[in-house]
C-alpha positions as CSV (number, residue, x, y, z in Angstrom):
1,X,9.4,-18.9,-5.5
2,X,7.3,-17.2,-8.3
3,X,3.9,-16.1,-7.2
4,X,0.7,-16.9,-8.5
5,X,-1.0,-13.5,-8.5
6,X,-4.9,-13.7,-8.1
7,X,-7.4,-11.4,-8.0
8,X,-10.4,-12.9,-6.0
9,X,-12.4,-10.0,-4.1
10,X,-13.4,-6.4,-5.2
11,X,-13.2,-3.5,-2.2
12,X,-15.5,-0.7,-2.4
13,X,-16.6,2.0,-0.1
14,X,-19.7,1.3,1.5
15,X,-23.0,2.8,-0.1
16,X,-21.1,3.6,-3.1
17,X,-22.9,2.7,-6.0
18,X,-21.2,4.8,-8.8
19,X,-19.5,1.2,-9.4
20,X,-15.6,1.9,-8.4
21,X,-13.9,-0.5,-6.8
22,X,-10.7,-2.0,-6.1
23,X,-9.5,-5.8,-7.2
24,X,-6.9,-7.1,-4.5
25,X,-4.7,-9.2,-5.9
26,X,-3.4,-12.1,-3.1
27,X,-0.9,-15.2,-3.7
28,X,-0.6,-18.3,-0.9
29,X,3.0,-19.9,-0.3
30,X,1.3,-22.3,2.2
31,X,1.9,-20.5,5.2
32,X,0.7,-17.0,4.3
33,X,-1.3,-15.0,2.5
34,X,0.7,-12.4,0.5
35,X,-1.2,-8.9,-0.6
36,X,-0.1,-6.9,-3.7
37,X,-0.7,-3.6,-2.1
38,X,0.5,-2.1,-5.5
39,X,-2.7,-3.3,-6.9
40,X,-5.1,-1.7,-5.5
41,X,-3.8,1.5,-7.3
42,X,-3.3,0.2,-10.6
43,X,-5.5,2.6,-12.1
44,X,-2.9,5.2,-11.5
45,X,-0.3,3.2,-13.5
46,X,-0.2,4.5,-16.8
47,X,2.6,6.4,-18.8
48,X,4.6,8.4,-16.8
49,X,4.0,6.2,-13.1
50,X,5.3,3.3,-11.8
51,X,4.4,0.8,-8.8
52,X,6.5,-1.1,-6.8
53,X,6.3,-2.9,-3.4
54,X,6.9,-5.5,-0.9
55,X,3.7,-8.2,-0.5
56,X,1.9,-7.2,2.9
57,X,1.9,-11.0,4.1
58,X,-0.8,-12.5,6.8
59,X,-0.3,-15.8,8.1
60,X,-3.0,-18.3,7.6
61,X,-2.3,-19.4,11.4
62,X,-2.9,-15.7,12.9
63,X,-3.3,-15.3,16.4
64,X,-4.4,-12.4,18.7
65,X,-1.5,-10.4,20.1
66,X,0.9,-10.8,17.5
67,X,3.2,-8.5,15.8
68,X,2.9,-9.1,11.8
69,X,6.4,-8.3,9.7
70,X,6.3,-4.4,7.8
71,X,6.1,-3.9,4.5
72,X,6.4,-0.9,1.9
73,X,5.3,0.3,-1.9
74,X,5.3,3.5,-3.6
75,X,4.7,5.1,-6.9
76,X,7.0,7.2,-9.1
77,X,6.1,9.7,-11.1
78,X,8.6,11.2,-14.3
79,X,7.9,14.3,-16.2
80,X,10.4,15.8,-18.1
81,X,12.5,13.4,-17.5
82,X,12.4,14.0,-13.5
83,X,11.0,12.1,-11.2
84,X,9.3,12.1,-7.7
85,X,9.1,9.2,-5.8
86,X,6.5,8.3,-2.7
87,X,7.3,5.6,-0.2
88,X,4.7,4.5,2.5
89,X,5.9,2.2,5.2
90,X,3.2,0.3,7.1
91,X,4.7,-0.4,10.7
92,X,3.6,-1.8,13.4
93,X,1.4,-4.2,12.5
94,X,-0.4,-5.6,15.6
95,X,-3.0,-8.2,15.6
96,X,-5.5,-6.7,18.4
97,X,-8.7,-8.3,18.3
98,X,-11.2,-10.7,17.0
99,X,-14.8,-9.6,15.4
100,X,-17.1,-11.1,13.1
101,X,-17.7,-8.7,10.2
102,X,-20.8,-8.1,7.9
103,X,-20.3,-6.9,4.1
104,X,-22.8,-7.1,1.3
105,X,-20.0,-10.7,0.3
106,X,-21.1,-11.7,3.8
107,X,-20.3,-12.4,7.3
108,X,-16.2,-13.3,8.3
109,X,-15.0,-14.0,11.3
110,X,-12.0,-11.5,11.5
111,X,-8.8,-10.3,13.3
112,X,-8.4,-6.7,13.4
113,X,-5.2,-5.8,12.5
114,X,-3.7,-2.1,13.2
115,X,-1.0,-0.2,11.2
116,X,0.7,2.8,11.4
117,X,1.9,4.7,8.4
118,X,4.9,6.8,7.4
119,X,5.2,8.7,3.9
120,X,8.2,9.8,2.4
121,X,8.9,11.9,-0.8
122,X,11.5,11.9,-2.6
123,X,12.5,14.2,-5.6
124,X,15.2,13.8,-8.5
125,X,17.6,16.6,-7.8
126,X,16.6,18.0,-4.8
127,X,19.1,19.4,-2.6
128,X,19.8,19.0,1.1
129,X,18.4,22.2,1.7
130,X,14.6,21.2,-0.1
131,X,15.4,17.5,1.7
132,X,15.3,19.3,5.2
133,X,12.3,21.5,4.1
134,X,10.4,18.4,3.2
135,X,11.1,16.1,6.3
136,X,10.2,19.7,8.9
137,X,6.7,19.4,7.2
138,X,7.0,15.8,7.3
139,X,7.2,16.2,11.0
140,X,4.1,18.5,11.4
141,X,1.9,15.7,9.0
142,X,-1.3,13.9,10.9
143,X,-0.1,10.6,12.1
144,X,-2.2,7.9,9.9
145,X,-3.1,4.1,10.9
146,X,-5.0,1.8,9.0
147,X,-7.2,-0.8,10.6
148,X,-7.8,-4.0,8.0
149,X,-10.2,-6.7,9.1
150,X,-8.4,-9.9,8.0
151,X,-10.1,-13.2,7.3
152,X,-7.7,-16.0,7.2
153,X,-8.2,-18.4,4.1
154,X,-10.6,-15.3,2.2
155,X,-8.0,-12.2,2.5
156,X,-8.7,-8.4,3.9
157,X,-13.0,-7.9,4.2
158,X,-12.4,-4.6,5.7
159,X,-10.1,-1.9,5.4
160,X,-10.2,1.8,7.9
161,X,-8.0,4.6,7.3
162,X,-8.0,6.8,10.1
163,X,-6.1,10.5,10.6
164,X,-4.9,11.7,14.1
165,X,-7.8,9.0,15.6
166,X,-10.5,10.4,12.9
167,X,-11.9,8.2,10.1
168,X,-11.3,9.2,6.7
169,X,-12.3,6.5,4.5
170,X,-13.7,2.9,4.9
171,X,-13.7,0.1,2.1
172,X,-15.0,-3.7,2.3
173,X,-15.4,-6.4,0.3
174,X,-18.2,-6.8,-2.0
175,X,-17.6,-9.4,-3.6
176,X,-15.3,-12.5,-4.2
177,X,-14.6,-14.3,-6.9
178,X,-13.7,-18.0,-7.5
């Protein structure tokens, strides 16, 4: 089934007024609602990187306690005609909670859904020897989890990234358009 592609809400980090923000783009198949995680970094593709990735999907019948499918996206990057690829893998996805949510585009009733992250780069031509270099240091990385408020019918009002338990960077929604 093709998808319908729609951008509908801006994220931005709270207090920030130097006017960045991010345009979610979200498709409905009925049942779900499907998030292009690749755009919410499509200022970064230009030139010489690409995006790709599966839709994060959130069922419009969530309940509390359920275990939500994984997904995945990366960007590639080519120069000189070589390329280095990163791959995140959100896992884990657990709906844990219910809370009503204030943003300057209002108040949602939301389920807070928790994620844990796993990076992965990749580079053309590496050898086995650079491969098991990069996966030691993988192994010594901060474990990451994001926490995304999710408002069925509207899409994700709130999103936390957190490092080994410590916040790094909040966005919510500011705005949403029809």
């Amino acid at each position: 089934m093709a998808k319908n592609w729609r951008s509908n809400s801006c994220l931005q980090k709270p207090g920030s007024s130097n006017g960045k923000s991010l345009a979610a783009k979200y498709a409905c198949d009925g049942n779900n609602l499907l998030v292009d995680m690749t755009s919410l970094f499509a200022n970064m593709e230009k030139g010489d990187v690409t995006l790709q990735g599966d839709p994060v999907i959130f069922s419009l019948n969530i309940c509390e306690g359920e275990s939500l499918s994984d997904a995945s996206y990366s960007f590639t990057v080519s120069r000189s005609g070589k390329g280095m690829k990163v791959t995140t893998w959100l896992k884990n996805r657990k709906v844990e909670g219910i809370k009503t949510i204030t943003t300057p585009a209002g108040k949602f009733d939301c389920y807070k859904i928790t994620t844990d992250t796993e990076a992965e780069t990749t580079m053309e031509g590496m050898n086995a020897k650079m491969q098991d270099a990069m996966n030691a240091m993988k192994g010594t990385m901060p474990k990451q989890k994001f926490v995304m408020w999710y408002a069925p019918m509207v899409g994700i009002i709130k999103v936390d990234l957190f490092s080994n338990d410590k916040l790094l960077s909040s966005s919510e929604i500011t705005s949403i358009k029809n």
